[in-house]
PAGU-608954 format. One line per 4 residues: number of its first residue (from 1); their letters; for each residue x, y, z of C-alpha. Coordinates in pm, whole numbers, always signed. Layout:
<recs>
NUM) A) X/Y/Z; ...
</recs>
This chain:
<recs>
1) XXXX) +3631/-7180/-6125; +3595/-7496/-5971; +3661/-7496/-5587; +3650/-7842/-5540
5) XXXX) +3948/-7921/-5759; +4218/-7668/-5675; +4463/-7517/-5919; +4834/-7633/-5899
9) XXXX) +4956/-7526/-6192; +4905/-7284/-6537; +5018/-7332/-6865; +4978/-7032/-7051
13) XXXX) +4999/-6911/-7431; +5245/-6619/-7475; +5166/-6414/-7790; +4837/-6166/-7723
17) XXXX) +4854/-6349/-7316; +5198/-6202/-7213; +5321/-5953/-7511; +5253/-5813/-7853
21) XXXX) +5543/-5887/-8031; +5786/-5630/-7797; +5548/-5483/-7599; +5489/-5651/-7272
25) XXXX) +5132/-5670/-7147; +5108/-5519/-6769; +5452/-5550/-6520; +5498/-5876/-6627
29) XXXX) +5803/-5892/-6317; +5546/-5832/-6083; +5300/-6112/-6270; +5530/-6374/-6213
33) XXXX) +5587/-6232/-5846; +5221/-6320/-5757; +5262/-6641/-5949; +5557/-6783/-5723
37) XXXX) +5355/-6614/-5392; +5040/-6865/-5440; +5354/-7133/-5512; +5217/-7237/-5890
41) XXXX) +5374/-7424/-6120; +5390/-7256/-6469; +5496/-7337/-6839; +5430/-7110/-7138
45) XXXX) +5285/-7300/-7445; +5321/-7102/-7787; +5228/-7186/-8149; +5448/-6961/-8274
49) XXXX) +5716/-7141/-8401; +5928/-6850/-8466; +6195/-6850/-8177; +6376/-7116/-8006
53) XXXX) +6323/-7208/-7617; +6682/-7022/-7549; +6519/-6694/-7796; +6199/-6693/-7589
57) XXXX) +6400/-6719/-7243; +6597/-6412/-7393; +6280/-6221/-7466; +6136/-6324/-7117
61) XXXX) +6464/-6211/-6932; +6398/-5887/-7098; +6084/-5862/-6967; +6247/-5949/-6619
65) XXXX) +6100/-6260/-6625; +6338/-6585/-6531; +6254/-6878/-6625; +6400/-7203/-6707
69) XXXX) +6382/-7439/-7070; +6138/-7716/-6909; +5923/-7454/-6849; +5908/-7334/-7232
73) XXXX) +5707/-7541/-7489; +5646/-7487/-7858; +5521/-7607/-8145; +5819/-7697/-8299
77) XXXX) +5902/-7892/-8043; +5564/-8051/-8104; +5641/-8133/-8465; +5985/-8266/-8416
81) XXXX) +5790/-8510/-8172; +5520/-8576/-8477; +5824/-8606/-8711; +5986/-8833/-8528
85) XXXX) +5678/-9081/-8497; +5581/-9049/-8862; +5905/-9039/-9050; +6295/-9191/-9058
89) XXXX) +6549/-8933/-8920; +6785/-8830/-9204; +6451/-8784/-9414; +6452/-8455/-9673
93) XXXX) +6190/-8199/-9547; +6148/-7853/-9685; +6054/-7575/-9434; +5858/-7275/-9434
97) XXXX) +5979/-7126/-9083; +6220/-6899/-8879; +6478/-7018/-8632; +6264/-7159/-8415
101) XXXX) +6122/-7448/-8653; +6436/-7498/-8867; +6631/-7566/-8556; +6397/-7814/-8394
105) XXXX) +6416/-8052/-8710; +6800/-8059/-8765; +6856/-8115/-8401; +6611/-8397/-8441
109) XXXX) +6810/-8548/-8772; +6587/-8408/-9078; +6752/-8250/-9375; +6629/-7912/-9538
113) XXXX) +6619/-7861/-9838; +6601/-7538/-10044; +6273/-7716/-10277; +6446/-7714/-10592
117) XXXX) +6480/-8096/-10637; +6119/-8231/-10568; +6215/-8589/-10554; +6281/-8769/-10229
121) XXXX) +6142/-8466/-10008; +5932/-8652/-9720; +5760/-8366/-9577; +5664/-7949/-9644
125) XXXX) +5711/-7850/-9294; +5506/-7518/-9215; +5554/-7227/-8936; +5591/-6842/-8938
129) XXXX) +5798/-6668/-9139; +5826/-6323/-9148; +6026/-6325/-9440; +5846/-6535/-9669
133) XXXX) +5890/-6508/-10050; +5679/-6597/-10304; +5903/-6820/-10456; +5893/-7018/-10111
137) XXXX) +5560/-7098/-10195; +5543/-7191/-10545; +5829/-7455/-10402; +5573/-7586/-10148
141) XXXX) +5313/-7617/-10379; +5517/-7804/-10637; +5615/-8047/-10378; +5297/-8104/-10192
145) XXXX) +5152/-8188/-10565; +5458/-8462/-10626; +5365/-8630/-10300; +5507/-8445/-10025
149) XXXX) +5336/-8490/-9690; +5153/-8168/-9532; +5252/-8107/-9142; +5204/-7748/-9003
153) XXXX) +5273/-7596/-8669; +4997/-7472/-8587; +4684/-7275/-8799; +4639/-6937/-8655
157) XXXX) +4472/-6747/-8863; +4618/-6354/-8732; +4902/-6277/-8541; +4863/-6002/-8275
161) XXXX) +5087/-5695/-8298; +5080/-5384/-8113; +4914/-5220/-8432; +4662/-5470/-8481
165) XXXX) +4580/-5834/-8624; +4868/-5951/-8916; +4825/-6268/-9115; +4939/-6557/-8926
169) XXXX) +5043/-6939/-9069; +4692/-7008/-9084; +4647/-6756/-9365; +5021/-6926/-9520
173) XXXX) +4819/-7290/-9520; +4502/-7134/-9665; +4728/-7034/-9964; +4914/-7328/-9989
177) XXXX) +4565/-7581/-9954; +4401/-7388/-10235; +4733/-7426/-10432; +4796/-7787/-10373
181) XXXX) +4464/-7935/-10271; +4595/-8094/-10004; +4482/-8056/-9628; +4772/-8022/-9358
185) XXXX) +4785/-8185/-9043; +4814/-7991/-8768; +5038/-8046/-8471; +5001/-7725/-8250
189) XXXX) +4697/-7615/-8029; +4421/-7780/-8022; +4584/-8058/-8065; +4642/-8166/-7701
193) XXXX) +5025/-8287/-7744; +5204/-7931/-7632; +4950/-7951/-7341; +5032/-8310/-7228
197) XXXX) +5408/-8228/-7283; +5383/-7952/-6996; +5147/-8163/-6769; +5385/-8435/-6795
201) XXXX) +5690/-8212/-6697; +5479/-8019/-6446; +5354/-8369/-6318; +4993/-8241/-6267
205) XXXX) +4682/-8368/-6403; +4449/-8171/-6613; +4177/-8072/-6363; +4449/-7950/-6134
209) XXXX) +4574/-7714/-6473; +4418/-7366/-6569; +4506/-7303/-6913; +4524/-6967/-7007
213) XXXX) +4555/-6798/-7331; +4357/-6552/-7580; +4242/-6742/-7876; +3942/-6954/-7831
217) XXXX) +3974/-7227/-8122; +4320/-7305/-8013; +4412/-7211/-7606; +4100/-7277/-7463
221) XXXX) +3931/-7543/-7718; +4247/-7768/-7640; +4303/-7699/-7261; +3861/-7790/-7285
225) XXXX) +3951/-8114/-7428; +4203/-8241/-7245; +4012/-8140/-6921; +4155/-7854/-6807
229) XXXX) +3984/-7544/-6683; +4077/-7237/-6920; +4069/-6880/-6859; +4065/-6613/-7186
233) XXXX) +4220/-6294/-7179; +4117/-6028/-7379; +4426/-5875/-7443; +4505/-6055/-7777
237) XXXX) +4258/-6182/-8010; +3928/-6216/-7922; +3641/-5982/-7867; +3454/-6011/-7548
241) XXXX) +3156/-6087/-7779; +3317/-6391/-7912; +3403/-6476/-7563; +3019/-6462/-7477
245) XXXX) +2933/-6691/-7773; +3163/-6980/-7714; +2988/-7295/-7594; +3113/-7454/-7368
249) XXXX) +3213/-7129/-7186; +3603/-7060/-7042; +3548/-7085/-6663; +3729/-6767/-6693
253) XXXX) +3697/-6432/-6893; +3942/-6142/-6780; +4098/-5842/-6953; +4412/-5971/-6891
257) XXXX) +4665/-6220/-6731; +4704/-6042/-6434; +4333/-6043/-6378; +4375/-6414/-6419
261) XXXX) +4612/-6450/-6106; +4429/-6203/-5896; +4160/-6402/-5944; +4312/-6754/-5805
</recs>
């Protein structure tokens, strides 16, 4: 770490970082204990556009953990903000998502459409789904190839579980590009807009921000480019080998978060 610029505040990934799906990773009361002791300012910063701020507060508070809506930011929040600058409200989108992403865009005045007219549709909008169909798909595809724009939350290859890696979107857009040979654009980690959300709200600046999180090409290469110093956990993701190999290195490698904060 860098002594000379002190850390003020974390913004940290939750998935593989905090829990595997239900399964907390560590006392996660007593986490956020030592958090509040060395008076840090936190926000969690997910891809995983599954839940809604008010389901991930839910899961926290299950955990134990309180914490407030400012202090949850995700990826669908980053697409409604992409949305937003890129096309009218009251614009037809079809979505490939849970709660968490379908709620973000009607809040923010989109209409969703089941896929089955493929005129007029702006936008395939693209996020977890656990319960994704096949027919979903051949939707998507039909409407990327009649001019539909391309946005996904994020591109995650795996999802981690308590059994092991899943398929994550990433593996969704792989299916969908080689279907509709069309490229999306990507508005979750890296991309540095969920990361300049939380500075903004935590009114730090970037040097004075360890980002942590456990997936190299999207917690730590975005916290790197926005100037942040990163710290990845092993718990999720990636191998310690792939930690080893990744140029320019986290300023932090630990097993896990609370390593992290013991180490502050």
């Amino acid at each position: 770490m860098d002594s000379t610029k002190p850390i003020k505040a974390l913004i940290v990934d939750m998935d593989g970082v905090l829990w595997r799906q239900s399964q907390p990773i560590g006392d996660l009361p007593r986490i956020f204990q030592k958090i509040r002791q060395r008076g840090l300012r936190i926000t969690l910063a997910t891809n995983n556009a599954t839940l809604t701020v008010e389901q991930y507060l839910q899961k926290l508070a299950s955990f134990g953990v309180q914490l407030t809506a400012e202090q949850i930011v995700n990826s669908p929040q980053a697409a409604a903000v992409y949305m937003t600058q890129h096309f009218q409200r009251g614009s037809t989108i079809f979505v490939i998502g849970k709660d968490g992403l379908r709620q973000e865009m009607l809040k923010q005045g989109f209409n969703i459409t089941n896929g089955q007219e493929h005129q007029n549709v702006a936008a395939v909008v693209v996020g977890m789904d656990w319960d994704l169909r096949f027919e979903q798909l051949c939707q998507a595809t039909l409407l990327l190839r009649s001019g539909a724009e391309f946005i996904a939350t994020n591109s995650d290859r795996t999802f981690p579980t308590p059994q092991g890696l899943i398929p994550g979107v990433g593996a969704i857009l792989a299916l969908l590009e080689t279907a509709s040979d069309k490229k999306p654009i990507v508005v979750g980690k890296p991309d540095p807009l969920m990361y300049q959300i939380a500075l903004e709200r935590m009114n730090v600046s970037p040097s004075e921000c360890l980002v942590v999180g456990d997936r190299l090409e999207t917690d730590i290469l975005g916290g790197q480019q926005l100037g942040c110093q990163t710290a990845l956990v092993l718990s999720g993701v990636t191998t310690a080998e792939q930690a080893e190999a990744w140029i320019p290195s986290p300023n932090l490698i630990r097993k896990d978060f609370e390593e992290v904060i013991d180490h502050l």
